[in-house]
OpenMM code with the backbone's topology and positions (N, CA, C; nanometers):
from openmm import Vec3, app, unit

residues = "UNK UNK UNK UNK UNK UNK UNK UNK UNK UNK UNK UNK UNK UNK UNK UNK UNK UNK UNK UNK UNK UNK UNK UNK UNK UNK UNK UNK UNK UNK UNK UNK UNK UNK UNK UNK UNK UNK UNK UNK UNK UNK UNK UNK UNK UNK UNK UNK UNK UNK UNK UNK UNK UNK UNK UNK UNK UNK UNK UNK UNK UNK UNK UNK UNK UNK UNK UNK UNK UNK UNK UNK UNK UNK UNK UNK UNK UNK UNK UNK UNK UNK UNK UNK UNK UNK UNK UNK UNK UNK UNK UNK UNK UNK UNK UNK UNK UNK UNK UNK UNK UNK UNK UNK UNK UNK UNK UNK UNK UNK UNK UNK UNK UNK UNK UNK UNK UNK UNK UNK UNK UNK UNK UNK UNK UNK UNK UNK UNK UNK UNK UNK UNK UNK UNK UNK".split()
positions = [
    Vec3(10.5064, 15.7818, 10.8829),
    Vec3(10.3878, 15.8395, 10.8227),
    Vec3(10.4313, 15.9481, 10.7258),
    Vec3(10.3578, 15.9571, 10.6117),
    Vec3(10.3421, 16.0521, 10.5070),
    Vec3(10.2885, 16.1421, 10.5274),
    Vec3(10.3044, 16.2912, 10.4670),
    Vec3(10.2120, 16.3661, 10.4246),
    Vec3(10.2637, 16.4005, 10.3183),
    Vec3(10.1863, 16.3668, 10.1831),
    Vec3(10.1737, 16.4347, 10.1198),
    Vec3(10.1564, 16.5747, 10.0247),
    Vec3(10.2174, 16.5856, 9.9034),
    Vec3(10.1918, 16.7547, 9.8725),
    Vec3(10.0147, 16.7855, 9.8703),
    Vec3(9.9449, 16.6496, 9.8475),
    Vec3(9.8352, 16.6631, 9.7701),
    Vec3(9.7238, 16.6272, 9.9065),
    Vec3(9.7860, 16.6597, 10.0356),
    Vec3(9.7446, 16.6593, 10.1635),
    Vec3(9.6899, 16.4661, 10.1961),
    Vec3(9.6758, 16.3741, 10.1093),
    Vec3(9.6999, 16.2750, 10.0925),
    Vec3(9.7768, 16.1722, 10.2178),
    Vec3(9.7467, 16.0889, 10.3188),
    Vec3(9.8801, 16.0462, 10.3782),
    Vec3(9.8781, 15.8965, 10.3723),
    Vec3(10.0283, 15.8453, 10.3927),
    Vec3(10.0568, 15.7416, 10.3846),
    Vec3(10.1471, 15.6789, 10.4851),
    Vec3(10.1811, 15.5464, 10.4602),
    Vec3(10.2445, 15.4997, 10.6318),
    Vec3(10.3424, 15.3783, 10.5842),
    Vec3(10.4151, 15.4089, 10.5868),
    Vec3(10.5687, 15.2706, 10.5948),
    Vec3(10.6010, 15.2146, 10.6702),
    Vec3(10.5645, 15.0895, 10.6948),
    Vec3(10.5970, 15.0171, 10.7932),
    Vec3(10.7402, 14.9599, 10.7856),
    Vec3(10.8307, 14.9772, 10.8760),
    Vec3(10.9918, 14.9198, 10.7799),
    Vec3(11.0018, 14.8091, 10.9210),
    Vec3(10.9692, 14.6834, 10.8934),
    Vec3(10.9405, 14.5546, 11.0108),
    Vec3(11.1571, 14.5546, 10.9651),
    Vec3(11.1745, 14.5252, 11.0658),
    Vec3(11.3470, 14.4791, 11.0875),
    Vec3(11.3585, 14.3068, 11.0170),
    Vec3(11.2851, 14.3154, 10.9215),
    Vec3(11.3213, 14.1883, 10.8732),
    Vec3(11.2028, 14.0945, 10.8172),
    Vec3(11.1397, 14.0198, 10.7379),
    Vec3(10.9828, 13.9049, 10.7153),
    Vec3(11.0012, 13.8466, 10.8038),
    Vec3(10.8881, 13.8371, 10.9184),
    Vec3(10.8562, 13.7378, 10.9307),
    Vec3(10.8735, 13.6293, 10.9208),
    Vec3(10.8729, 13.4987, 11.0022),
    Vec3(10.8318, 13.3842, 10.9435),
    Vec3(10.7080, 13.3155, 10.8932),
    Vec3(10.5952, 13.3928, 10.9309),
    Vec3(10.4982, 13.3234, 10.8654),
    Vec3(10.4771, 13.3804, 10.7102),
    Vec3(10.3539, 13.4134, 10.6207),
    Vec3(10.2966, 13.4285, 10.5297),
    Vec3(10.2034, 13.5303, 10.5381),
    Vec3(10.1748, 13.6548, 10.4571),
    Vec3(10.2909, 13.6462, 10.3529),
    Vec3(10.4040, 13.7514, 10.3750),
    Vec3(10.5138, 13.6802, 10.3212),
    Vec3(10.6273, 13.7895, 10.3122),
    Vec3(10.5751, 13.9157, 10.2462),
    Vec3(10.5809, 13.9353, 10.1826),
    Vec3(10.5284, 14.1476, 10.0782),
    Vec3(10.3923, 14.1394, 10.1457),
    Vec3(10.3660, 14.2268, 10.1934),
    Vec3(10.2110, 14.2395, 10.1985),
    Vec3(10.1820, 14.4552, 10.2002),
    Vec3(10.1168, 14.4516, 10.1373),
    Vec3(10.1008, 14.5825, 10.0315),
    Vec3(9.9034, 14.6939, 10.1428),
    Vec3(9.9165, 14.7349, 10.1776),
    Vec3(9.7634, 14.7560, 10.2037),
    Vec3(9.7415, 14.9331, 10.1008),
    Vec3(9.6298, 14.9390, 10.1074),
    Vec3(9.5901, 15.0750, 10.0537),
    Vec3(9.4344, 15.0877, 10.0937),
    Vec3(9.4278, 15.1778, 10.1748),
    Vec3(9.2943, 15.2520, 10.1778),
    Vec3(9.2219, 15.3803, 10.1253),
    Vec3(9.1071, 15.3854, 10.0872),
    Vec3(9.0012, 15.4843, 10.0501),
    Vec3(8.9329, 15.5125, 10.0733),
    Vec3(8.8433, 15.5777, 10.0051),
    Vec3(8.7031, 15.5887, 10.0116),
    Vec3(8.6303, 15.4670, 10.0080),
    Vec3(8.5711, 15.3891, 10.0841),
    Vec3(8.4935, 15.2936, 10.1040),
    Vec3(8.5909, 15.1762, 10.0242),
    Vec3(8.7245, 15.1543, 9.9872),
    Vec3(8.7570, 15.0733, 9.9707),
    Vec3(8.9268, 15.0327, 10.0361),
    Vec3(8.9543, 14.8931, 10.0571),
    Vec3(9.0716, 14.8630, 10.0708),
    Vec3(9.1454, 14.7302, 9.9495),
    Vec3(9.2599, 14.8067, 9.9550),
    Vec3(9.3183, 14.6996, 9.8521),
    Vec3(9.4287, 14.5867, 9.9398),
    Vec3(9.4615, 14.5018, 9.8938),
    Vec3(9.6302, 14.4478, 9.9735),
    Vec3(9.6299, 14.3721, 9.8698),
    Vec3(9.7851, 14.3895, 9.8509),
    Vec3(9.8496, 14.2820, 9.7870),
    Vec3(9.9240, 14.2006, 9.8214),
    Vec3(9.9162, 14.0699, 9.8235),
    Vec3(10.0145, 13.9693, 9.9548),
    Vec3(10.1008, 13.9207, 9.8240),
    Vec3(10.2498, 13.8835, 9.8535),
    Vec3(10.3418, 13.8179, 9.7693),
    Vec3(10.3684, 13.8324, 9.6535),
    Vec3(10.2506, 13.9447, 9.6037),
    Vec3(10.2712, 13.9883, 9.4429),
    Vec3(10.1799, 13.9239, 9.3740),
    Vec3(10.1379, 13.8141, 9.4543),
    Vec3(10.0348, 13.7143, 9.3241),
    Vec3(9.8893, 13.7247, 9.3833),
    Vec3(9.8648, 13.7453, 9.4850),
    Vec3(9.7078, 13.7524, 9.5678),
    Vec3(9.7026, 13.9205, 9.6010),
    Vec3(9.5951, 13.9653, 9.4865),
    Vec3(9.5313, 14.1297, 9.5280),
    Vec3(9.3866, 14.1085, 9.5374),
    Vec3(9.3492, 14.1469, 9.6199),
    Vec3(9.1854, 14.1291, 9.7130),
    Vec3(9.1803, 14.3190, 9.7418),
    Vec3(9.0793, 14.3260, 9.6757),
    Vec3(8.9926, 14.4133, 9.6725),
    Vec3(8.8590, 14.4027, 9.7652),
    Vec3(8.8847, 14.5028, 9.9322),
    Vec3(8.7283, 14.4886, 9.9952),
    Vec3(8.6410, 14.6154, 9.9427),
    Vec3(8.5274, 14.6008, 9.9035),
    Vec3(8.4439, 14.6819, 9.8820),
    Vec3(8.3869, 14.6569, 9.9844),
    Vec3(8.3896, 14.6203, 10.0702),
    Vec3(8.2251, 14.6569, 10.2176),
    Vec3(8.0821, 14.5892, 10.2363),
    Vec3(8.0684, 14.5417, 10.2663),
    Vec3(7.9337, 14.5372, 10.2938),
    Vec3(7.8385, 14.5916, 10.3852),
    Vec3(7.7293, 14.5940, 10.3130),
    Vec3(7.6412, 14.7110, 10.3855),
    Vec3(7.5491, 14.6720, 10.5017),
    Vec3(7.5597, 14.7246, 10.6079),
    Vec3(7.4900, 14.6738, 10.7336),
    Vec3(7.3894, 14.8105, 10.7881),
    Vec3(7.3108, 14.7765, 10.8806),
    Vec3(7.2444, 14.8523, 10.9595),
    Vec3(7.2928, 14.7873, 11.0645),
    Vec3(7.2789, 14.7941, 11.2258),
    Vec3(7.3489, 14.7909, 11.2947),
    Vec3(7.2501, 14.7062, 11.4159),
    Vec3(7.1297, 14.7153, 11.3757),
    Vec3(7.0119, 14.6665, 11.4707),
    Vec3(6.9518, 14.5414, 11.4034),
    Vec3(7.0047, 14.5400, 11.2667),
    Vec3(6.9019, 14.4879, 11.1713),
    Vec3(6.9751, 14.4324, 11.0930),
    Vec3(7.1151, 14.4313, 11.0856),
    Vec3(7.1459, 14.3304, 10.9359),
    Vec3(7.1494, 14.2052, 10.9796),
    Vec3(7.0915, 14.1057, 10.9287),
    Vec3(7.1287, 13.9640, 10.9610),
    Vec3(7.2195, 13.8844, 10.9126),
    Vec3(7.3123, 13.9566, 10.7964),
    Vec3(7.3387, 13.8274, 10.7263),
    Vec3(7.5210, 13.9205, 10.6321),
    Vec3(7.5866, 13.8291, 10.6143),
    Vec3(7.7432, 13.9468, 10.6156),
    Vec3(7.7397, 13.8803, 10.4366),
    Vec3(7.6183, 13.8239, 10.3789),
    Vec3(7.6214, 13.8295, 10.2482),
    Vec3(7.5179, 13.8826, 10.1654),
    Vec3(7.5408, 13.9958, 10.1776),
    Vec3(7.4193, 14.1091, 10.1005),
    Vec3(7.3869, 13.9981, 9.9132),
    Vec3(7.2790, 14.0093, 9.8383),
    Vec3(7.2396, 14.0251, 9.7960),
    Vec3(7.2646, 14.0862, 9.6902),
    Vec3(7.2943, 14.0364, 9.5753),
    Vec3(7.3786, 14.0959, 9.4666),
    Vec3(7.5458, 14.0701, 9.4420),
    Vec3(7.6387, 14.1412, 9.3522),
    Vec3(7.7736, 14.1273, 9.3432),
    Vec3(7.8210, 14.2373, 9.3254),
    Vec3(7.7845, 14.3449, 9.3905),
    Vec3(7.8472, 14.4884, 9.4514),
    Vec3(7.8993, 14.4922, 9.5298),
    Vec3(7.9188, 14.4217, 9.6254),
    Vec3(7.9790, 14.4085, 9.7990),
    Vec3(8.0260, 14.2921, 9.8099),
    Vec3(8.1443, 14.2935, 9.8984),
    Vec3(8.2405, 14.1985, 9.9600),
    Vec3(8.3659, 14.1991, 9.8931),
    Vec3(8.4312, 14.0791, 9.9073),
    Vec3(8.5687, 14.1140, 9.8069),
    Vec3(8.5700, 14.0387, 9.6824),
    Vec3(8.6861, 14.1175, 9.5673),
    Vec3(8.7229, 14.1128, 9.4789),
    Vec3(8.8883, 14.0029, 9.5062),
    Vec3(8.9049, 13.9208, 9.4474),
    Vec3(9.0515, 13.8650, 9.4738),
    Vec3(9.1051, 13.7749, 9.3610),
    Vec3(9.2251, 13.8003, 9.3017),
    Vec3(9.2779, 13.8425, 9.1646),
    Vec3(9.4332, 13.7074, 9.2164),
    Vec3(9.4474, 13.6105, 9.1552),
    Vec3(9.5470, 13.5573, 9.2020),
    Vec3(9.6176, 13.4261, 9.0418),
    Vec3(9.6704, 13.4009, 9.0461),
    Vec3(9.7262, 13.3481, 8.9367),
    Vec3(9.6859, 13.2002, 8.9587),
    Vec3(9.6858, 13.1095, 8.8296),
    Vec3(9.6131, 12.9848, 8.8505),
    Vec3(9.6976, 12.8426, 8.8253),
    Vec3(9.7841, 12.8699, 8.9220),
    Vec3(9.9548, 12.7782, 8.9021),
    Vec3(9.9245, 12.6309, 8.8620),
    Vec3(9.7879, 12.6025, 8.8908),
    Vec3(9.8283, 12.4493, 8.8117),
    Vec3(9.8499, 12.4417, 8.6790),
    Vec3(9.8344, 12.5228, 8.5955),
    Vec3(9.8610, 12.5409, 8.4951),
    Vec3(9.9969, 12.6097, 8.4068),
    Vec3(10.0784, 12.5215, 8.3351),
    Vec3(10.1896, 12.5876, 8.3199),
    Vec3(10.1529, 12.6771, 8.1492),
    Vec3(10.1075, 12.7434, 8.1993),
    Vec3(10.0994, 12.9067, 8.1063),
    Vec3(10.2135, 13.0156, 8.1282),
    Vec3(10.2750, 13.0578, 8.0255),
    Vec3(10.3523, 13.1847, 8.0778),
    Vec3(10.3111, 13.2789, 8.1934),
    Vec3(10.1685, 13.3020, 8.2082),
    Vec3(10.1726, 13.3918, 8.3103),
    Vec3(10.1891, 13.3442, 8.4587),
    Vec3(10.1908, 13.1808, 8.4263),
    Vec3(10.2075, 13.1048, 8.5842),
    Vec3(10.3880, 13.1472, 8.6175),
    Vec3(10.4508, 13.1504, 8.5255),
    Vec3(10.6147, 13.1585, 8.5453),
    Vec3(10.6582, 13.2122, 8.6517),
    Vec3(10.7392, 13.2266, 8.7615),
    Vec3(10.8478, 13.3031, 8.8445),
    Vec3(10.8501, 13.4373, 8.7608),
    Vec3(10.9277, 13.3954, 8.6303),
    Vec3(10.9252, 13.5358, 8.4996),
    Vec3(10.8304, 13.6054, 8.5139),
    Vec3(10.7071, 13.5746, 8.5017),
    Vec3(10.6004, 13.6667, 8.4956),
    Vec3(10.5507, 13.7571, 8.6075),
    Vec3(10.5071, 13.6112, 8.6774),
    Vec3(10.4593, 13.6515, 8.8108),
    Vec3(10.5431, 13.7486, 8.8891),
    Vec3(10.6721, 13.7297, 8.9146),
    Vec3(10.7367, 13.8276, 9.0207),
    Vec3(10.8352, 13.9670, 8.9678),
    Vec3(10.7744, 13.9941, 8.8282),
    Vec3(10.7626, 14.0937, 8.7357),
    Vec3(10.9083, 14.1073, 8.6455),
    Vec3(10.9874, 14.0232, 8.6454),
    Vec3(11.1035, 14.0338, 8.5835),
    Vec3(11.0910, 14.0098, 8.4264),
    Vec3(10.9743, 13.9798, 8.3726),
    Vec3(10.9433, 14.0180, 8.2447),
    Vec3(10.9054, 14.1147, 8.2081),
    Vec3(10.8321, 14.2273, 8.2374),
    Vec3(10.7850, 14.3062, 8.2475),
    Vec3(10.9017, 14.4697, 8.2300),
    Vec3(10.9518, 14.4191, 8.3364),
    Vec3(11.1051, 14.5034, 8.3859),
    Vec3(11.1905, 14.4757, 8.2450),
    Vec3(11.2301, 14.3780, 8.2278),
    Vec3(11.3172, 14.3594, 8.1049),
    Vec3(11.2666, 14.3610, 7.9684),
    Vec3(11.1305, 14.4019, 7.9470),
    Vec3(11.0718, 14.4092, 7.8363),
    Vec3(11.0737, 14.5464, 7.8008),
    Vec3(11.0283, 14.6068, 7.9184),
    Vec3(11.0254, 14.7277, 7.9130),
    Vec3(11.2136, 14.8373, 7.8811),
    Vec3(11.2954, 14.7769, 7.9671),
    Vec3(11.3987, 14.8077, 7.9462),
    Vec3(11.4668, 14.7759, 7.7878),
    Vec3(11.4227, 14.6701, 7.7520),
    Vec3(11.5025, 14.6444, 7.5629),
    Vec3(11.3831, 14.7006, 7.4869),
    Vec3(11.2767, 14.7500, 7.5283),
    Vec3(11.2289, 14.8187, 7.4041),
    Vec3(11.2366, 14.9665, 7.4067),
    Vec3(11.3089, 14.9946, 7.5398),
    Vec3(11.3431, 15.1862, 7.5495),
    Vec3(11.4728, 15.1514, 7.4790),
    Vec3(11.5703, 15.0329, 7.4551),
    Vec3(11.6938, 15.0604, 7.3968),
    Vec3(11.6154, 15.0390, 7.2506),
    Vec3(11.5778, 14.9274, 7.2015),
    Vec3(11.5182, 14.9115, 7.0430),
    Vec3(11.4946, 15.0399, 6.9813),
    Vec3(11.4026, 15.1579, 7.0982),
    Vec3(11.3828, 15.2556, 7.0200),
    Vec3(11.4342, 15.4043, 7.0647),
    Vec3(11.5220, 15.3531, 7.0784),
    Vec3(11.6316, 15.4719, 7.1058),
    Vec3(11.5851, 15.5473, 7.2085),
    Vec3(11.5326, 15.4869, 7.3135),
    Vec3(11.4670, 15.6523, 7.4603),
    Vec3(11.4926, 15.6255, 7.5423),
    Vec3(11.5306, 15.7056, 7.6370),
    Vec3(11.6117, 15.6645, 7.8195),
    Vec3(11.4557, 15.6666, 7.8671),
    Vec3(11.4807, 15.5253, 7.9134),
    Vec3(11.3895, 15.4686, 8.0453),
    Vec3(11.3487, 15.5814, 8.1305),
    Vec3(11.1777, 15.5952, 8.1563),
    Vec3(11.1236, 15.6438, 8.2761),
    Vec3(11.1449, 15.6241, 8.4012),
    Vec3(11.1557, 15.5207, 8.4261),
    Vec3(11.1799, 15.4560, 8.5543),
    Vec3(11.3259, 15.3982, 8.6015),
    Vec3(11.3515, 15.4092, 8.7204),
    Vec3(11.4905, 15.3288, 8.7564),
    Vec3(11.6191, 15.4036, 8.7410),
    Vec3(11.5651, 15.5670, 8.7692),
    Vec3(11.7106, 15.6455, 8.7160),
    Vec3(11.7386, 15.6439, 8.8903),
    Vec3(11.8884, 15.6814, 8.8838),
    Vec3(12.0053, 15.7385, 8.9518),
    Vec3(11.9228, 15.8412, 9.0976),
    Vec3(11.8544, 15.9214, 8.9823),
    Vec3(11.7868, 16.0152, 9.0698),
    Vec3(11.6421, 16.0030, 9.1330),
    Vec3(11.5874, 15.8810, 9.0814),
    Vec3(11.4466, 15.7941, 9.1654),
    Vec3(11.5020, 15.7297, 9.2471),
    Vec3(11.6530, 15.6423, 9.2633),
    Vec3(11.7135, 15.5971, 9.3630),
    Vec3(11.7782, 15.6940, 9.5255),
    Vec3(11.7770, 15.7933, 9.4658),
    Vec3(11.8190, 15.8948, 9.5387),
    Vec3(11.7251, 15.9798, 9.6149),
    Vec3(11.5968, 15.9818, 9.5743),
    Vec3(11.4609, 16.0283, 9.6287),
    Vec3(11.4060, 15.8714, 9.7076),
    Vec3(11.4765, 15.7951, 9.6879),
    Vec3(11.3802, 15.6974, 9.7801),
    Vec3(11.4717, 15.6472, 9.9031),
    Vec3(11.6325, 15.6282, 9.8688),
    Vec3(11.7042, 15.6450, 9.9864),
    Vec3(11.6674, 15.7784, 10.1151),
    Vec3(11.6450, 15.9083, 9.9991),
    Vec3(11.5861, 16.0045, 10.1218),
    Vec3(11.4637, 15.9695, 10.2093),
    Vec3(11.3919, 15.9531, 10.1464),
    Vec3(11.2722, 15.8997, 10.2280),
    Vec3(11.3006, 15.7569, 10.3475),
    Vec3(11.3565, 15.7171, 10.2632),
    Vec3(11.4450, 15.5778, 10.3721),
    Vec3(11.4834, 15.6110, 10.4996),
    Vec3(11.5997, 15.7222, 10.4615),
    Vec3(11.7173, 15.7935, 10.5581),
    Vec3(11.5745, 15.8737, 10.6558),
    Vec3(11.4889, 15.9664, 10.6224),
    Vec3(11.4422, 16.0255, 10.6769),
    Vec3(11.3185, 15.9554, 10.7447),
    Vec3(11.2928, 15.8178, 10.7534),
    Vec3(11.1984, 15.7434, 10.8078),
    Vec3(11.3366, 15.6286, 10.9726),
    Vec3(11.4353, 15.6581, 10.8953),
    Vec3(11.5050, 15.5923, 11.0232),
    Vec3(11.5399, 15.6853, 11.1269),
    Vec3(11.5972, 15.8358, 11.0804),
    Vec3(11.6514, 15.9092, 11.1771),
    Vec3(11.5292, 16.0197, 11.2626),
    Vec3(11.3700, 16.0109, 11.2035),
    Vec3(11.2852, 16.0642, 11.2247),
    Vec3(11.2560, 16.0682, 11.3672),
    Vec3(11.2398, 15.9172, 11.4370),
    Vec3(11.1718, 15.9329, 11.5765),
    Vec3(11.0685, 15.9925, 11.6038),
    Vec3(10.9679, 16.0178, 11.5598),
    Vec3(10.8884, 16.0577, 11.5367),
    Vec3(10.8349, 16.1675, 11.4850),
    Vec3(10.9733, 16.2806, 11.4854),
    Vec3(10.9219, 16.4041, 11.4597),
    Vec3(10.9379, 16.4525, 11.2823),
    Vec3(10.8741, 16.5336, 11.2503),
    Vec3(10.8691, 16.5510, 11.1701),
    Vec3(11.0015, 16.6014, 11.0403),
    Vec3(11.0068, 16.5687, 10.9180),
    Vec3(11.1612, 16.5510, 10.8781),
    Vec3(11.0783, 16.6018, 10.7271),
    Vec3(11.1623, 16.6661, 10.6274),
    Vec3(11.1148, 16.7694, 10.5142),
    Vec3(11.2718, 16.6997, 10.4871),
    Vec3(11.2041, 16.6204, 10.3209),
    Vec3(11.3280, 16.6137, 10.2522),
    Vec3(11.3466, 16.6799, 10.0840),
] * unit.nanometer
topology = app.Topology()
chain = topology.addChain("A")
for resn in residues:
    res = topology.addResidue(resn, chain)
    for name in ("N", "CA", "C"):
        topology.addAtom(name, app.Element.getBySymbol(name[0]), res)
C-alpha cells in the first residue's frame, strides 16, 4: 500500500508470477464514483455505477447512457495499423517518441537512469516491508 504526498493511496499487488488464466496485466483504479481496469493493454472498461434505491430499484439498466460501463477495446478483425502487436502493445509509441526527442535535439522525459532508480526503490521497499511502514 501507498501513501501518497498528496494524501492519495494506492496498492501493488506483486502476484509471484501470471497466472494461468486471463488476463495476464490487469490494471484497476478507483474514485469518486468511478472504476477503471485495464486488462492486457487492449480492453479498458470504465464503471460509472448505476443508480439504485435499495427497496425499490427493479431493474440494473437505468434509463438513459449515463450509467453502467464504458469499454474501449481494439477491433482485430481488421488489419489496420492500430490492430498491430506495434501498436497495440505500445512499442510504436515508445519508439516514436524516442526518434523524435533525437530528430530534435532534446533528452527524453521518460525512461531516465534515475526513474529506474525511484521505481526499483519502491520495488525494494514493497518486498522488505512486511507490513510495516518503509519512507524511501
Amino acid at each position: 500500500m501507498f501513501e501518497f504526498a498528496s494524501g492519495a493511496l494506492g496498492n501493488l499487488h506483486m502476484a509471484a508470477g501470471a497466472g494461468r488464466g486471463q488476463p495476464d496485466d490487469s490494471y484497476s483504479f478507483y474514485g469518486n464514483n468511478l472504476h477503471v481496469e485495464i486488462n492486457n493493454a487492449h480492453r479498458v472498461t470504465v464503471q460509472r455505477g448505476i443508480p439504485f434505491v435499495y427497496e425499490q430499484t427493479t431493474s440494473y439498466a437505468p434509463e438513459g447512457l449515463d450509467h453502467g460501463a464504458l469499454v474501449w477495446e481494439p477491433q482485430n478483425n481488421k488489419a489496420t495499423l492500430d490492430n498491430m502487436a506495434l501498436f497495440t502493445q505500445g512499442f510504436y509509441r515508445e519508439m516514436r517518441y524516442f526518434c523524435d526527442c533525437i530528430l530534435d535535439s532534446r533528452k527524453p522525459e521518460l525512461g531516465s537512469l534515475d526513474f529506474s532508480l525511484e521505481l526499483m526503490k519502491v520495488h525494494e521497499a514493497a518486498l522488505i516491508s512486511e507490513g510495516d511502514p518503509v519512507t524511501t
